[in-house]
C-alpha positions in Angstrom: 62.1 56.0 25.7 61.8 58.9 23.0 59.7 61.6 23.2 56.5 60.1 21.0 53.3 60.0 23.0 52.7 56.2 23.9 49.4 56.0 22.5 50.6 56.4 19.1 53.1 53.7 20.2 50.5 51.0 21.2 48.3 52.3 18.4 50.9 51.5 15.4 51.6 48.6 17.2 48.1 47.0 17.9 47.5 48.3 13.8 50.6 46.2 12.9 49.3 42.9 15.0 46.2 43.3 12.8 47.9 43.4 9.3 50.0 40.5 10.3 47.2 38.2 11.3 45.4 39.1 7.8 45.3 35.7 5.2 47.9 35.5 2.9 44.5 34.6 0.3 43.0 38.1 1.2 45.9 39.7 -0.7 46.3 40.5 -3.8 47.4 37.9 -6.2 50.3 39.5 -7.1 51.1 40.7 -3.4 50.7 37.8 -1.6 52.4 39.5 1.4 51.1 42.9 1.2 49.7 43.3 4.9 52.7 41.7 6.2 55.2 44.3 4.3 52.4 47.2 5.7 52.9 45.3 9.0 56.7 45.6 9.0 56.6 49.0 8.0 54.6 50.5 11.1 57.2 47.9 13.4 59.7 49.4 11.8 58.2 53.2 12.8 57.5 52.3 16.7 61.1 50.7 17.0 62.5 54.2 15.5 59.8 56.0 17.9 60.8 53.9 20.8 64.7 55.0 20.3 67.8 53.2 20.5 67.7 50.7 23.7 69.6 52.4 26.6 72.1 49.3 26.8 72.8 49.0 22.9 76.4 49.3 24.0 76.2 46.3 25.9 74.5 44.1 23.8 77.0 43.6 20.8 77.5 39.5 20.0 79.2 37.8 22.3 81.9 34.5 22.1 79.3 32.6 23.4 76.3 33.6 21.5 77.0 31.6 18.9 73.7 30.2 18.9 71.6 33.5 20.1 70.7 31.2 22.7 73.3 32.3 25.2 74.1 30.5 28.5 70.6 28.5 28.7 71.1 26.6 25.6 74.4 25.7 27.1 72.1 24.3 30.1 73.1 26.3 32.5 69.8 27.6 34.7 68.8 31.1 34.2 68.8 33.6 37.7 65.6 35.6 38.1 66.2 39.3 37.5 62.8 41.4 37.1 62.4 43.6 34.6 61.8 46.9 36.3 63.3 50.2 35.8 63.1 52.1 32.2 66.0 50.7 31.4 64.8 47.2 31.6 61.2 48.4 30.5 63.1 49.6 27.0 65.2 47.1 26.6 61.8 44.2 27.1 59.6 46.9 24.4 62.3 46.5 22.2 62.9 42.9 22.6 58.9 42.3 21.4 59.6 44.6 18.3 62.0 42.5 17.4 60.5 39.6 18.1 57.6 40.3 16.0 60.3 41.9 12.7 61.6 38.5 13.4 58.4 36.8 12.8 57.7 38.8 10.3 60.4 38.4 8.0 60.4 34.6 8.6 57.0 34.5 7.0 57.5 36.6 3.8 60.6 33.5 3.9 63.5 36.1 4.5 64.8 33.5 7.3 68.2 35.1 7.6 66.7 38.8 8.2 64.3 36.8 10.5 66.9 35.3 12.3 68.9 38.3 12.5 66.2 40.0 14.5 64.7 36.7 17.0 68.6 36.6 17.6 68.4 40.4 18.7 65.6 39.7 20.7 67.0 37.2 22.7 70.4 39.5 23.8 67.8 42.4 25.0 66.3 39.6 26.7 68.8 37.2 28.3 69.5 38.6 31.9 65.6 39.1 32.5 64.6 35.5 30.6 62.9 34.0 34.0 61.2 37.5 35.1 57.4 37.2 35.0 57.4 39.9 32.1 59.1 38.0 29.6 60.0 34.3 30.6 56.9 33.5 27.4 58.6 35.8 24.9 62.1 34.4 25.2 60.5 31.2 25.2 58.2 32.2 21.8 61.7 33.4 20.4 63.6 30.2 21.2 60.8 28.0 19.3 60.6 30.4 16.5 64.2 30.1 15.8 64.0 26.2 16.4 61.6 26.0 13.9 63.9 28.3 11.2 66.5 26.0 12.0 64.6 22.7 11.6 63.8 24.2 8.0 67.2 24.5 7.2 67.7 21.4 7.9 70.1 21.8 10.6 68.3 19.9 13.3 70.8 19.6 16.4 70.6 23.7 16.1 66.8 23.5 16.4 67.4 20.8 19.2 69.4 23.2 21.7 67.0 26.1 21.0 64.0 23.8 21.5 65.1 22.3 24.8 66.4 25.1 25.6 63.0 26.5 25.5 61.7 23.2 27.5 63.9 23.6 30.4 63.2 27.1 30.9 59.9 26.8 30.9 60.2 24.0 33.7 62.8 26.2 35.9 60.1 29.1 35.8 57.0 26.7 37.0 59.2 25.3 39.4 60.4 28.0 40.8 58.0 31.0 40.2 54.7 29.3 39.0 52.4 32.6 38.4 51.3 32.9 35.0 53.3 35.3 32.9 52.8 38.6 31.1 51.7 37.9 27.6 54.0 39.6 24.8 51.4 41.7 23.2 50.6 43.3 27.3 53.9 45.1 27.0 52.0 47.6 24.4 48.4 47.6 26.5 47.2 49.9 28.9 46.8 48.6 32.8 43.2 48.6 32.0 43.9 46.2 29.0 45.8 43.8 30.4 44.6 40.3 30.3 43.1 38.2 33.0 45.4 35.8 34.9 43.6 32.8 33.7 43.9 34.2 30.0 47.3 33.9 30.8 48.5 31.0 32.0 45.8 29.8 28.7 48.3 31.6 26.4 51.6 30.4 28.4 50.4 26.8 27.9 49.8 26.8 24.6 53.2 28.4 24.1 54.7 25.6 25.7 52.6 23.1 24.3 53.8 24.2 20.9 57.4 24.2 22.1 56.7 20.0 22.9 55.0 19.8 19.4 58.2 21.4 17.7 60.5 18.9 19.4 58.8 15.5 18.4 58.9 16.7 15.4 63.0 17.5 16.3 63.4 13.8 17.2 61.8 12.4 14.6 64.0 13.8 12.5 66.6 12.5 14.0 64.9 8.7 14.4 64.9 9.5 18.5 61.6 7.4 17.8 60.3 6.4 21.4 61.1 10.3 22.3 59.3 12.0 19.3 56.4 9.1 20.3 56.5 10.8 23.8 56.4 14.7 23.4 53.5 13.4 20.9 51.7 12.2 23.2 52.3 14.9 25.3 51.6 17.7 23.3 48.3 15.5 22.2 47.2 15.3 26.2 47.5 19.0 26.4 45.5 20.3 23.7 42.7 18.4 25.0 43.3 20.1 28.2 43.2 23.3 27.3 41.0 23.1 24.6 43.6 24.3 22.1 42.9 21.8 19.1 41.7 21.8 15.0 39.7 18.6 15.5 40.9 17.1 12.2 44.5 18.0 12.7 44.5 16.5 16.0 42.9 13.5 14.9 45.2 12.8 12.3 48.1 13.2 14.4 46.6 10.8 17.1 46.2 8.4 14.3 49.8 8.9 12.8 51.1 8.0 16.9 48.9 4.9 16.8 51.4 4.1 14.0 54.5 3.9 16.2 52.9 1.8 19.0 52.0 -0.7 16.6 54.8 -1.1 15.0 55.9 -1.3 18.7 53.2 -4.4 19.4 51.8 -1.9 22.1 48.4 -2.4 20.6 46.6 -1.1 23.8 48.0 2.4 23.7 47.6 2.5 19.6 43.8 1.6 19.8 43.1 4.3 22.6 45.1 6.8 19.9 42.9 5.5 17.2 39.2 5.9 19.0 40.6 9.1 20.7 41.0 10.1 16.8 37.3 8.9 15.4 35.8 10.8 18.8 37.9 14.2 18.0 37.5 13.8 14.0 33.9 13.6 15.3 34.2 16.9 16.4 35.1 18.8 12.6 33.1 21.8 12.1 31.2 21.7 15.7 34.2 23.6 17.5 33.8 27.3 17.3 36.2 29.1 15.1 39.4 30.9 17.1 42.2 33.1 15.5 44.0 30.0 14.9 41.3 28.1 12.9 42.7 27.3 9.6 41.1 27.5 6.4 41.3 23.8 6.2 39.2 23.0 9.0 36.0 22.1 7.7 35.6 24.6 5.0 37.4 21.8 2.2 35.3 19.0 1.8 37.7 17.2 0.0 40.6 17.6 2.7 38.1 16.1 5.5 37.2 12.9 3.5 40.5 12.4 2.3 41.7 12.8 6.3 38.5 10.7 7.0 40.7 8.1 4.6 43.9 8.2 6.6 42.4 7.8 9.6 40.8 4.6 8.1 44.1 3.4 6.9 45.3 3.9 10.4 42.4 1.4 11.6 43.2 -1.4 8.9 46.7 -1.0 9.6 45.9 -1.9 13.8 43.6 -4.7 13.2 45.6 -6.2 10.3 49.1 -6.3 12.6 47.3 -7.4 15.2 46.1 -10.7 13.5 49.8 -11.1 11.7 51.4 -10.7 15.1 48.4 -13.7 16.6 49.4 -15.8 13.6 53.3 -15.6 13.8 52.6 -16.1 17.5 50.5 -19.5 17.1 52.0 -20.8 14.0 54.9 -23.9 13.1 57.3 -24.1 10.7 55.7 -24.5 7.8 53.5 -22.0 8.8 50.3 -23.7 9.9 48.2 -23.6 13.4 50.5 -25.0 16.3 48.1 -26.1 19.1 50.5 -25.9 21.7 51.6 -22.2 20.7 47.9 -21.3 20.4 47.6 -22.3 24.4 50.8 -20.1 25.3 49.2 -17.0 23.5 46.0 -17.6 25.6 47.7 -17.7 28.7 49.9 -14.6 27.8 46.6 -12.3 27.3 45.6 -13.1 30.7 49.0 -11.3 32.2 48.4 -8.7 29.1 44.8 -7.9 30.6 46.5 -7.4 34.1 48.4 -4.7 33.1 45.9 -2.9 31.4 44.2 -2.7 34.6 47.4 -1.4 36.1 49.7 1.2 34.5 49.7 1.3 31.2 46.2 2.6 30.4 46.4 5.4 33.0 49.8 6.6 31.0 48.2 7.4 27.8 44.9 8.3 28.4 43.4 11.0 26.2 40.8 13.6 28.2 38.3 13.5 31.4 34.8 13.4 31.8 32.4 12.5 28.6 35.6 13.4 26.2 37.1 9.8 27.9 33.9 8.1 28.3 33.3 8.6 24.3 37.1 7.7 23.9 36.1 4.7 26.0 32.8 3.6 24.0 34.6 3.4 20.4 37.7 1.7 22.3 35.0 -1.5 23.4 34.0 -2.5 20.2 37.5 -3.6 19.3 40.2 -5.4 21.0 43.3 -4.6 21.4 44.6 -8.4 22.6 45.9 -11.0 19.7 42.7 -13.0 18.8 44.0 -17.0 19.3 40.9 -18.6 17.4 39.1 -17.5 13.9 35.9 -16.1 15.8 38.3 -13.1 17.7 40.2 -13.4 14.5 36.9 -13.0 12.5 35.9 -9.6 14.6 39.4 -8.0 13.7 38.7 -8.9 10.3 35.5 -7.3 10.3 37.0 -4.1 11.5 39.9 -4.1 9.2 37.0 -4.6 5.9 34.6 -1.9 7.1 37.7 0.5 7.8 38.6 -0.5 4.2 35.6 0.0 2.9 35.6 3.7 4.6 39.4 4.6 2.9 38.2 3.5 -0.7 35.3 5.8 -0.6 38.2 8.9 -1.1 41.3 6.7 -2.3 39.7 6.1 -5.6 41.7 4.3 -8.5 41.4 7.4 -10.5 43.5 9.9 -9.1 44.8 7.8 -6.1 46.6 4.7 -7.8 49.3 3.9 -5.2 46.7 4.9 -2.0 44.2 2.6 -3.8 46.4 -0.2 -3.9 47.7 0.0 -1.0 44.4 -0.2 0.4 43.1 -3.4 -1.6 46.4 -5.0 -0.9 45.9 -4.5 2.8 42.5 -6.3 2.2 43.8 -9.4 0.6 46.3 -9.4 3.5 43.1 -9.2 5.6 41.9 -12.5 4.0 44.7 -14.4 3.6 45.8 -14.2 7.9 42.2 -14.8 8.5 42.5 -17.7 6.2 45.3 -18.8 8.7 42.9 -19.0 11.4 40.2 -21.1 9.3 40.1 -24.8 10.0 37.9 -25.7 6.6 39.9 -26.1 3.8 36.8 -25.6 1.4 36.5 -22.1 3.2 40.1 -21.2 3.3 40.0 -21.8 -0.3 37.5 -19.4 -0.8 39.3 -16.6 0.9 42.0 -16.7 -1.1 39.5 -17.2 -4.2 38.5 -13.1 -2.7 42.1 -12.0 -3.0 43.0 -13.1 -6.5 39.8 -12.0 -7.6 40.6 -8.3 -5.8 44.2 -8.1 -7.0 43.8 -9.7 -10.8 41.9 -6.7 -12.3 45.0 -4.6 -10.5 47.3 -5.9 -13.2 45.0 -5.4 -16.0 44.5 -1.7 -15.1 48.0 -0.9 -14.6 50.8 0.6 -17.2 54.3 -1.6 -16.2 56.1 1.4 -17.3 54.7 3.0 -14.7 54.1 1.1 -11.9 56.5 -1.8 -12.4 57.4 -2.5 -8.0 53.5 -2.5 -7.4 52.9 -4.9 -11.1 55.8 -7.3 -9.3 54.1 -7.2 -5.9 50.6 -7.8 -7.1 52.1 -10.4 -9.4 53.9 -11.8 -6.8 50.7 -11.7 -4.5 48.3 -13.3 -6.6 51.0 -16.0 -7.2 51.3 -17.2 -3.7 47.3 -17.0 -3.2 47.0 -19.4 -6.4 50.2 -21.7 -4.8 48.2 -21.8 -1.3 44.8 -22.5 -3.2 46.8 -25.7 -4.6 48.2 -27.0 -1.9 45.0 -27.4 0.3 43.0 -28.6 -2.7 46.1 -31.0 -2.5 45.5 -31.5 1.0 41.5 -31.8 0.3 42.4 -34.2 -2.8 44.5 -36.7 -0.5 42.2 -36.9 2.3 39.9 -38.5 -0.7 40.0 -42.3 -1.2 40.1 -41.7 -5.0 40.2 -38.0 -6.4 37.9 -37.5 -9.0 39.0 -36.1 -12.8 37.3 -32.6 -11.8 39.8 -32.0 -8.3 42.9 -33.5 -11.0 41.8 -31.1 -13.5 41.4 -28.0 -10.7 44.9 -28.6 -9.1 46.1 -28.6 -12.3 44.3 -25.1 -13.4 45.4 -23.4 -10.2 49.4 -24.9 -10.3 49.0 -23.3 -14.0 47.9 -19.6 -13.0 50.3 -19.6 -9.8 53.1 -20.8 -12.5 51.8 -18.0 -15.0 52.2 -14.9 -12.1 55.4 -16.2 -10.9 56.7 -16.2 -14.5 55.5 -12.4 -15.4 57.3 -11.4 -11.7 60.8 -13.1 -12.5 60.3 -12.0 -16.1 59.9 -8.2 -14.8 63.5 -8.9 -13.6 64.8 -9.5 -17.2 66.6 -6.4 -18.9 65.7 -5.0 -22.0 67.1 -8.1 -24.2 65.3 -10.6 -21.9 68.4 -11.6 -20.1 67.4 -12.8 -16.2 69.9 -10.8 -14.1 73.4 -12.4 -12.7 73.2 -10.3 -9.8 69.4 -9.3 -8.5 68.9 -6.8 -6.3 69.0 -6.6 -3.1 65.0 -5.6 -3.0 64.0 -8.5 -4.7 66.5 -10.9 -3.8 63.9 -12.7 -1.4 61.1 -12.3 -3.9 63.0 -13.9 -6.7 64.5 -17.0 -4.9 61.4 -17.7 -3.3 59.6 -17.2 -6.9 62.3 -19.8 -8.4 61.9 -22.1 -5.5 57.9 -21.8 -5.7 58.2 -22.3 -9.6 60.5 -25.4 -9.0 58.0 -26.9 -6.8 54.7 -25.9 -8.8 56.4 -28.3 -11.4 57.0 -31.3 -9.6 53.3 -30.6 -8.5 51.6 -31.0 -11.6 49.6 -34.3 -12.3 49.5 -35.6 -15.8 49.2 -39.4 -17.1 52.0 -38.6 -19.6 55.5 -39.9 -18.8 56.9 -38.2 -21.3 55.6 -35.1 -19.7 56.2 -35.5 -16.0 59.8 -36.5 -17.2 60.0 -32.4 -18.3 58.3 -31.2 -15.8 60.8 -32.7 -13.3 63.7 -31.6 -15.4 62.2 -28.5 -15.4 61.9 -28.0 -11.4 65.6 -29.7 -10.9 67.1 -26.2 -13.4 65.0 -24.2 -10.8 66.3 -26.0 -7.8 69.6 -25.7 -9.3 69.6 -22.3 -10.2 68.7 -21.7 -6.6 71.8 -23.6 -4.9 74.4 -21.9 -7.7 73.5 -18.4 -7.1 73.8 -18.8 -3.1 77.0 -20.5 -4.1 78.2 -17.5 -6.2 76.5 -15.0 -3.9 76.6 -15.8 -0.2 74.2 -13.2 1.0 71.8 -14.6 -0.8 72.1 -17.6 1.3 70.6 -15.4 4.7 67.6 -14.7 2.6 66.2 -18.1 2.0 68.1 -20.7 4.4 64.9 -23.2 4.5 64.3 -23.2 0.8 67.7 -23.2 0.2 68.4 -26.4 2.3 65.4 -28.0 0.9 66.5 -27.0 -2.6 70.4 -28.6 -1.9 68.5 -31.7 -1.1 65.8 -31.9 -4.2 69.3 -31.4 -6.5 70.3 -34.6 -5.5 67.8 -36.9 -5.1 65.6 -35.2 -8.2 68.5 -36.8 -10.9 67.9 -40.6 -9.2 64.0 -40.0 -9.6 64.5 -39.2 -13.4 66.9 -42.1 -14.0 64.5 -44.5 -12.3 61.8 -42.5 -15.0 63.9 -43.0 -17.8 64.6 -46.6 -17.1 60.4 -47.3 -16.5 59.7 -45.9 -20.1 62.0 -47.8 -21.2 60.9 -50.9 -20.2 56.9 -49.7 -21.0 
């Protein structure tokens, strides 16, 4: 080491660690990184006080440091040599100066410079990587430059120095276990140093970061049910070491809830979702730390619009769990199959069984009150498909208050697509719980709620602008019209003799339901009002089930006029038709609607006879 007395070493040094904690706000406007240039600058003067490392020499890149990693990224386990001795002692003070110019220059987004010295680090570091004095910096500098790498897009880079990280970190608990110097010790006096248990606090959290950094790794690279677990992991242990923001954590326990119901693992995705409402619970009643950001609590508008999220999280679980009841229970024209509903009845008894076993032990969030609060929110909703409208009728419940909840931030003004979304989801709330509704008067009037939620949509909204969520609204309020027919069909023909008033309803609702399909397949036309020859892929199921819909909506309509049916079924045999020559012409069109498409093949020929046998009853009359 040079000459330089070491308490003007540890004093630049502690004075830099202060500057480079400072908010980038409390700058100047026009020198946003001021305190981290000051902060480089006095690194820069204890590396030149410290001197040149005594094994420079030895240090130049190797062949196989191609990722600054060296021989652990290539999986091979480290061997423990301690870092004693002033050679070692200068090489490890140099390491943390470069770990921190690293850092440094990362953050005022010079990543090559940054790279340049984390890289640097490593090489002082690599023979003494599972010593007790710096197993946590190499670690620190492995995640740092995973992270540099994941923003550069090249993510199997990050992956190797990520795992790289995670298996090191494994080797020295397995086979050394004490908790490890901290970094910033190498520049404190004996007196100074930190406590043991302040340690292995700080070591955690370093690894714990290291698991967040690599779900985020694997999502990336759609590794799905492994990004789902280091989640969940890295969740677990910032409850258990009290390392959390209570609104960031609460939103990424929501965002996992996501995956496990798109999963059907409802259990596990309602324990994420309570775990979230209990830590959300928590905004602005944890006491501030040095990692506190300035979102947490002190922008009103960031906690309601997270408060949203988290809501949209909720409708999302109880709406998928209903869908997946009704696909469950229902037949092949989509109605209530008794003998389906008994199966799904006598599945949730074996589903109930393993809640008791494994599964909820797995994925557990916290101990103590933290999991008896988790525990209290988790009660009041179930996470088993509900098999008859009452259970049906609680989801649905949930779903509409949660919805309620996201709608107080996602606002139509300012939040167009959110707010949509949002009242979609509660039409799609209505119409499964519809599905689970023996009274056809009350069905009726549940889909009577959705038009009457998603008409005023279309009104509002410019075409230009929002032309895929004009077709799905369009499309939407369509099919509630076409379903409000066909039970007041059903209601109609249970009657001995319909009166003019049910004739003249029917009628009305086969009208709107032909009016939305209409403005959907007319959104398909180009700008000279010529229907496509090839559609989309995106809308090829849309359209052919618009046209088959449309088709049918015209055989459907009751008038005393010959004359008039006698259009009307010419008109529903060109829909039919154009439905059976474009799967002709397009084959892969054919995968998209086989049962309409069957049903369509037949209505083409017997529709023709029907008409003759028409034409020839006028005639006669």
């Amino acid at each position: 080491m040079a000459d330089a007395p070491w308490a003007e070493i540890r004093e630049k040094f502690q004075a830099a660690l202060a500057l480079s904690r400072v908010e980038l706000h409390k700058n100047p406007e026009k020198e946003p990184y001021k305190s981290k240039y000051s902060a480089r600058a006095l690194l820069e003067e204890v590396k030149a006080l410290l001197g040149p490392a005594p094994e420079d020499e030895d240090e130049r890149p190797q062949a196989d440091d191609s990722l600054g990693a060296g021989d652990h990224a290539l999986g091979l386990p480290a061997e423990l040599v301690e870092a004693e001795g002033p050679v070692a002692q200068g090489a490890v003070r140099r390491a943390v100066i470069e770990f921190h110019l690293g850092v440094n220059h990362i953050d005022t987004e010079e990543l090559s410079a940054g790279e340049e010295h984390l890289v640097k680090c490593l090489r002082l570091l690599r023979k003494y990587r599972l010593s007790h004095d710096c197993v946590s910096l190499y670690i620190q500098a492995q995640n740092n430059l995973g992270i540099l790498w994941s923003e550069r897009e090249e993510i199997e880079t990050a992956q190797a120095y990520l795992e790289s990280s995670e298996a090191l970190y494994n080797q020295y608990m397995k086979e050394i276990g004490s908790p490890p110097l901290d970094p910033t010790e190498h520049f404190l006096p004996e007196e100074e140093k930190l406590a043991e248990q302040e340690r292995s606090k700080r070591f955690e959290k370093v690894y714990t970061h290291n698991l967040y950094y690599l779900a985020q790794v694997y999502q990336h690279m759609e590794m799905f049910e492994k990004a789902a677990h280091y989640c969940h992991s890295t969740l677990k242990r910032q409850l258990e070491h009290n390392a959390y923001h209570p609104m960031e954590w609460a939103i990424n326990a929501a965002t996992l809830s996501q995956f496990y119901i798109n999963k059907q693992c409802f259990m596990e995705a309602r324990h994420c979702l309570s775990a979230a409402n209990v830590i959300f619970g928590q905004t602005g009643k944890i006491r501030t730390t040095e990692d506190t950001t300035e979102a947490e609590g002190d922008v009103p508008e960031l906690y309601h619009q997270r408060k949203g999220e988290i809501a949209r999280c909720w409708i999302k679980y109880c709406l998928t769990l209903m869908q997946n009841a009704q696909l469950s229970m229902q037949d092949n024209i989509g109605e209530l199959d008794l003998d389906k509903q008994s199966e799904l009845r006598a599945l949730r008894k074996k589903e109930l069984d393993e809640e008791e076993s494994v599964r909820k032990k797995a994925v557990q969030f916290g101990t103590g009150e933290l999991c008896d609060a988790i525990s209290a929110v988790e009660e009041k909703v179930s996470y088993l498909r509900p098999s008859d409208f009452e259970e049906a009728r609680e989801l649905f419940l949930m779903g509409q208050h949660y919805v309620f909840e996201a709608k107080e931030f996602f606002q139509i003004d300012g939040y167009v697509t959110d707010h949509i979304e949002v009242v979609q989801d509660h039409s799609a709330l209505f119409k499964v719980l519809a599905f689970f509704e023996t009274d056809m008067e009350r069905r009726c009037k549940m889909h009577k709620r959705r038009i009457a939620m998603l008409e005023p949509l279309i009104v509002d909204l410019n075409p230009q602008y929002y032309l895929l969520v004009n077709r799905q609204i369009q499309f939407e309020v369509a099919h509630a019209y076409y379903d409000m027919m066909d039970l007041k069909i059903a209601i109609a023909d249970k009657l001995r003799d319909p009166d003019s008033h049910i004739v003249k309803k029917i009628n009305s609702l086969n009208k709107s339901a032909l009016k939305y399909y209409q403005l959907f397949l007319d959104s398909l036309r180009d700008p000279n009002k010529v229907f496509p020859e090839h559609i989309g892929e995106d809308v090829l199921r849309p359209a052919m089930l618009a046209k088959f819909r449309v088709a049918r909506l015209y055989g459907k309509i009751i008038t005393a006029d010959p004359k008039k049916e006698l259009e009307n079924l010419a008109t529903s045999l060109e829909h039919y038709r154009f439905i059976v020559d474009y799967c002709e012409k397009h084959p892969e069109a054919a995968q998209e609607i086989e049962a309409e498409l069957e049903l369509s093949k037949e209505m083409v020929s017997l529709l023709p006879t029907k008409m003759e046998r028409f034409r020839t009853k006028m005639s006669l009359t």
